[in-house]
N, C-alpha and C positions, 0 to 999 in steps of 0.2 A: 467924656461921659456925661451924658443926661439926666440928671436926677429929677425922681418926681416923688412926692409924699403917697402914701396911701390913699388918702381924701383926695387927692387928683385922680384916683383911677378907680377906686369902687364903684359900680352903679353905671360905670360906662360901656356899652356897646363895644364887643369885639369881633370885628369884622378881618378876614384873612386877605389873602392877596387878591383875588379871583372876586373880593365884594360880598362873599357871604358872609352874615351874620351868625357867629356861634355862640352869642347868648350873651350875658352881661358879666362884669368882675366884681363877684361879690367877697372875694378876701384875697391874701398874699398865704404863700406859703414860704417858710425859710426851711433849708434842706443843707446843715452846716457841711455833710459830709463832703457836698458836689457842687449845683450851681448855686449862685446867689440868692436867686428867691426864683419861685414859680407863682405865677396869676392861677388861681380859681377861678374858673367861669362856669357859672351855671347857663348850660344852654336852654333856648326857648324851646318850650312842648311846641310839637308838629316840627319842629327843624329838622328837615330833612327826614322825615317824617320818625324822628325819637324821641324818647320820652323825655323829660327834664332832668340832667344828669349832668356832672359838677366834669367838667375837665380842667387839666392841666398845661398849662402853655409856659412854657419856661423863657428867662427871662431874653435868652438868646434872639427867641424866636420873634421878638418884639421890635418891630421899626420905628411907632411915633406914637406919644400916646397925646393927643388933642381933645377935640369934642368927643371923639372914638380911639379906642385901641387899635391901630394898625398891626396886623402881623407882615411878616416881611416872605411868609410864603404861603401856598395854602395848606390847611390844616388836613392830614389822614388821621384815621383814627384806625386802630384793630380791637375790634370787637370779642370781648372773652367768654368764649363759648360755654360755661359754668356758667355766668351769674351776668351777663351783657355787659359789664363795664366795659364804658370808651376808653381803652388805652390808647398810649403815644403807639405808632406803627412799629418803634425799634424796639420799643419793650418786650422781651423775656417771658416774663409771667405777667401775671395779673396787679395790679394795683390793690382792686379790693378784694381778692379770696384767695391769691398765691398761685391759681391756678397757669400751669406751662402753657404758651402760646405757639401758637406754629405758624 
């Protein structure tokens, strides 16, 4: 297991398998029920052409984190038709309004 502090990975670039950039890691999440922690990335406006909007990358999904966050595949997102939050693709409902996804 790799340990990194927090101040190792705030403010760094996360870029997926494929070299896109999905924006920077501006805090950790801890979620005691389930995984150990999830990264907050705020993605950059214009990326891929969306507005600036916080995702979730769980810690699974993480291969190296160096000068950049490496993800170890590329990121899908499902879009929630209520209110546009980027959800994880396997996500249910909605992150921010609860709204059912299909």
């Amino acid at each position: 297991m790799v340990r990194k502090r927090t101040s190792e990975i705030i403010g760094k670039n996360v870029v997926d398998a494929y070299g896109s950039i999905l924006g920077s890691a501006v805090d950790v999440e801890l979620d005691l029920d389930s995984t150990p922690f999830s990264l907050i990335v705020s993605s950059h406006p214009g990326n891929s052409g969306r507005d600036s909007k916080e995702l979730l990358i769980e810690a699974k999904e993480i291969a190296k984190v160096k000068d950049i966050v490496l993800l170890k595949t590329g990121h899908e997102e499902k879009q929630c038709p209520k209110c546009g939050y980027a959800n994880r693709v396997a996500a249910s409902y909605c992150r921010e309004c609860g709204t059912v996804l299909t």
